[in-house]
N, C-alpha and C positions, 0 to 999 in steps of 0.2 A: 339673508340666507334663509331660504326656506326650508321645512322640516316634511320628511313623507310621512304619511298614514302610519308608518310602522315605527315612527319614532327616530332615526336615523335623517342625518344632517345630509341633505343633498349635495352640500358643495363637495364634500371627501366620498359622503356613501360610507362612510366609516362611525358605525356603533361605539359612543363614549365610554368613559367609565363615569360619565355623570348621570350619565341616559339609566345606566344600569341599576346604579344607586339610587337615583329617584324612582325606577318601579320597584325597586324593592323595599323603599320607605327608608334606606339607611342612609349614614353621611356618606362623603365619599371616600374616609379613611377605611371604613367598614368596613365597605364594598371591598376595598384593596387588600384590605386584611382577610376580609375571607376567599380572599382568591388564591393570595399569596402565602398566606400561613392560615391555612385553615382551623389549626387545634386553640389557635389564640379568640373564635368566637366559638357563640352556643352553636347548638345544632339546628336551632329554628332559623338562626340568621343565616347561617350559612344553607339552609336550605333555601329559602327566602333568594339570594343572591344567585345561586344556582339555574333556579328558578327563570329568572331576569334575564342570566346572561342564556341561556336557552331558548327564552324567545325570543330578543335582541338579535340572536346569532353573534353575539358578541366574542372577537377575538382579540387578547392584551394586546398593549404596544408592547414587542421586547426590546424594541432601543430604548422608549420612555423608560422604560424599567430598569433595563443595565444603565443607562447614565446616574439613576437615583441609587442604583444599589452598588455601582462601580462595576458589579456583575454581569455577564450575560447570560449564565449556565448555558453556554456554545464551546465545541470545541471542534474545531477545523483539522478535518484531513487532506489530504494532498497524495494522492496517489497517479503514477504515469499511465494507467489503463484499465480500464472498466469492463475492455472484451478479455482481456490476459488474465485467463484462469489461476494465477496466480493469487492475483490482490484482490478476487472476492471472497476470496479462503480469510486472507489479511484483514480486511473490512467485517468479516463475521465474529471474529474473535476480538475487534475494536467493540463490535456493537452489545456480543456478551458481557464484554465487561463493562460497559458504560451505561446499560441497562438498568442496572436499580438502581442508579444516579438519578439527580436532577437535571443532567447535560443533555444534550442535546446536539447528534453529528450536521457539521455543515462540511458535505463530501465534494471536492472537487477533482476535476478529471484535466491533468497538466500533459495528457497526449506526450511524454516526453519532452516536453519543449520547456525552452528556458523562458520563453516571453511568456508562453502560456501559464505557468507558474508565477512572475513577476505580475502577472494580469491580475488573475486568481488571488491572491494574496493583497494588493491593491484593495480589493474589492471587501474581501471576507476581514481586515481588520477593522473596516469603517464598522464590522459588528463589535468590536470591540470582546473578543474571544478570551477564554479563560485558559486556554491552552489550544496546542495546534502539533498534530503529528503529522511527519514528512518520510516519504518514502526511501531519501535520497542522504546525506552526509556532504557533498557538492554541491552549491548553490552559484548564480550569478551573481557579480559585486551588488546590483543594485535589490536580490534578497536578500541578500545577507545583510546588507543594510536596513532593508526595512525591518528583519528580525530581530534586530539589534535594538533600533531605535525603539519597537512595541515593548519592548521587556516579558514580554508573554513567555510564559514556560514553553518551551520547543522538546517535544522525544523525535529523535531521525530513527525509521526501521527497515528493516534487512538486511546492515550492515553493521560492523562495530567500528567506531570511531578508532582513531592511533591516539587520539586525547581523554583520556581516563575520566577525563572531568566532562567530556562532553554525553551528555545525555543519547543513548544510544542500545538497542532492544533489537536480537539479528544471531548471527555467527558471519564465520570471515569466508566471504566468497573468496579470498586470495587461495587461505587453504584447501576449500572445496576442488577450486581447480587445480592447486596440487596434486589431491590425494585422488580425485578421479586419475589425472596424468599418468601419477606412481603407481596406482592400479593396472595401468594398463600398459605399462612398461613390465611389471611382475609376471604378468602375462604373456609376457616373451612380445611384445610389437615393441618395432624400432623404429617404424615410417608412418608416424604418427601423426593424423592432420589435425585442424581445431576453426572448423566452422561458425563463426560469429555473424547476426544481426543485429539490431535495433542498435546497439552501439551506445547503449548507455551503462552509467558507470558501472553497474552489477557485471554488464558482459565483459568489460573490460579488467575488470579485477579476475574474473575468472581464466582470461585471456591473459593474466599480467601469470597467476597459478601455473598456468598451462606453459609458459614458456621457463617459470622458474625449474620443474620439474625437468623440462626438458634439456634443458642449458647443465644439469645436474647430472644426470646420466650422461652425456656427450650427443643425446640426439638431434640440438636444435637443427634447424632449418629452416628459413622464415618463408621456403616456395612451399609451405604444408600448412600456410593461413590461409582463409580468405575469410576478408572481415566486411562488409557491406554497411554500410548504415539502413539499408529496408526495414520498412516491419517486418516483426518474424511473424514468419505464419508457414505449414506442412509445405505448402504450392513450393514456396521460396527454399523451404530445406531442399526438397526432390531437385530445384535448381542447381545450390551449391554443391549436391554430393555430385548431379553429373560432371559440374564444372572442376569438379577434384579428381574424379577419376580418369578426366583429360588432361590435366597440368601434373598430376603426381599420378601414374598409373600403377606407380609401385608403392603407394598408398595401402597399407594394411592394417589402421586403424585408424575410428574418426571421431573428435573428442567435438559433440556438437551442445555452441552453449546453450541450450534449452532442449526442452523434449520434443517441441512444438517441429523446428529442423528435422532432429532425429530420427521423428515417426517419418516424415517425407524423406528422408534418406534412405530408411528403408522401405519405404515401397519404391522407390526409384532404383533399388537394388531387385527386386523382386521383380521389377517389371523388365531388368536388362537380366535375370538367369544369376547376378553375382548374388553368391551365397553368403551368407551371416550367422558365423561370423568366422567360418572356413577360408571364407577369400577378402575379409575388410569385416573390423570387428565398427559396432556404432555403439556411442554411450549419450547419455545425455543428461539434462538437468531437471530438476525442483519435482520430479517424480508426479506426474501428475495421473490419474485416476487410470487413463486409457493404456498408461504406459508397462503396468504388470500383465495387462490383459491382449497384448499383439503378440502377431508369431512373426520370425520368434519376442517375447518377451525382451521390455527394455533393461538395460544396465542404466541407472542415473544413482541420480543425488536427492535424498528426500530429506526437503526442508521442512520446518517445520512453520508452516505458514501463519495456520489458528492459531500458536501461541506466540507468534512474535505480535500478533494483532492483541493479542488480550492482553500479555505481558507491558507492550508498550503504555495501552491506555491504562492499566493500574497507576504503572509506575507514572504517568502524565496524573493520575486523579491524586493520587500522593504529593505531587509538586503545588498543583492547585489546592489541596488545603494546607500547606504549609510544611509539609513533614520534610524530613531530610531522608532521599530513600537508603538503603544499606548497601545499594551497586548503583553507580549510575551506565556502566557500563553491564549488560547483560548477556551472556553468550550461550545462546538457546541450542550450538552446535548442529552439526549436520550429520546422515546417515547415507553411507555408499548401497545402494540395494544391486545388489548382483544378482543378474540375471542369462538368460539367452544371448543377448547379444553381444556382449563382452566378455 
């Protein structure tokens, strides 16, 4: 196995930590030591070493590393979308709090899917992670299994578990979509609809809300659903709402689960002459930035996204040094923003 001009082994192309230690004139315990704990050498070594691994271009192994130290300083997320302005709110307040740690995010994108998630997880334990935050409270038998079997400390966010002990950082989408419901029955609407896509477990809780509410007052009616599994996206709301105000024309309020629908509900009103919210009131969800700023202005639900992401990763950096936390269950609660449209 020959060696290039620049010191680096041709067969990998992969800079040692013996390479580095030898131009630095140290052992190779040194070398390791001042990479990895740096206050344990002098300042000359550890410049020395610096030095090395800067003209090397040398980058550690982190698996040789976490197998010797049991560690990875990794911690895996798992969230179901990357375009859904929701979870990059979620992801921001993961990444403040994980910040002046030693960890380090490995972010995966499980598109809602159960395989895609089983894939993903597959994959990200062979790094052998310090802990791992999930989007979701439902899993497939064969995650849950392999969650089980890692033993890795798991936080689920967005939702609060029915299991007090299970690790869990959110408020209850069940009551959200109560209280939006009850809102809008207060309001004097009786022909109530409740527009649902993506069809994951968030919409369905909200959907499970929406019909407790309604079942309560005397209003059910199950012809004032329409639940699709599509992505959600504006295109597809503008779809649903016309599809409602052809199957239910005496429809006079629309309980849409997300804002993403909502906005497309109302411009698909706007664009037939139907007024809002004189002739069909529209509300929606997780309140997102566009939704105070339309005319008319939206009625939703404002979550609180940033700190279920910051909240969750504490309370996950808490399990990974050992502590016992004071809640394992966390309810960061929800806020009804009343507006124009409801």
């Amino acid at each position: 196995m020959s060696r290039s001009s620049g010191g680096k082994v041709r067969g990998t192309g992969r800079t040692t930590l013996e390479q580095v230690a030898a131009l630095a004139g140290v052992s190779i315990m040194t070398a390791s030591r001042a990479l990895s704990q740096p206050q344990l050498v002098s300042e000359a070594t550890r410049a020395k070493v610096e030095k090395a691994v800067d003209e090397l271009g040398y980058v550690p192994n982190r698996a040789a590393r976490a197998l010797a130290s049991a560690q990875s300083h990794v911690i895996v997320v798992l969230v179901p979308s990357l375009t859904n302005a929701v979870f990059p709110a979620v992801l921001e307040g993961i990444h403040d709090a994980v910040g002046p740690s030693r960890y380090q995010l490995l972010i995966g994108n499980t598109h809602y899917s159960d395989a895609e998630e089983e894939k993903l997880l597959r994959i990200y334990l062979q790094s052998n992670p310090d802990g791992i935050l999930l989007s979701s409270l439902s899993h497939s038998a064969p995650v849950a299994q392999m969650l089980a079997a890692s033993r890795v400390p798991v936080v689920s966010m967005m939702d609060l578990a029915d299991d007090p002990q299970q690790l869990s950082v959110g408020f209850s989408q069940l009551d959200a979509g109560v209280e939006m419901t009850r809102h809008l029955i207060r309001r004097g609407y009786k022909r109530i609809g409740f527009i649902g896509a993506q069809l994951d477990e968030r919409t369905l809780r909200r959907a499970d809300g929406y019909r407790q509410a309604m079942r309560e007052a005397g209003l059910a009616d199950p012809r004032l659903e329409i639940m699709v599994p599509n992505p959600s996206n504006i295109a597809l709301g503008a779809e649903l709402m016309a599809q409602m105000m052809a199957t239910a024309p005496d429809c006079d309020a629309v309980f849409c689960c997300n804002d993403d629908l909502a906005h497309g509900a109302i411009y698909h009103c706007q664009r037939k002459g139907i007024r809002i919210p004189q002739d069909v009131a529209v509300c929606g969800f997780n309140d997102l930035p566009a939704s105070a700023w339309m005319m008319p202005s939206l009625t939703t639900i404002d979550t609180p996204r940033y700190r279920i992401g910051y909240e969750a990763a504490n309370l996950l950096l808490q399990l990974i040094a050992g502590k016992e936390p004071e809640q394992r269950r966390i309810d960061l609660g929800f806020t009804l923003r009343q507006r124009e449209s409801a």
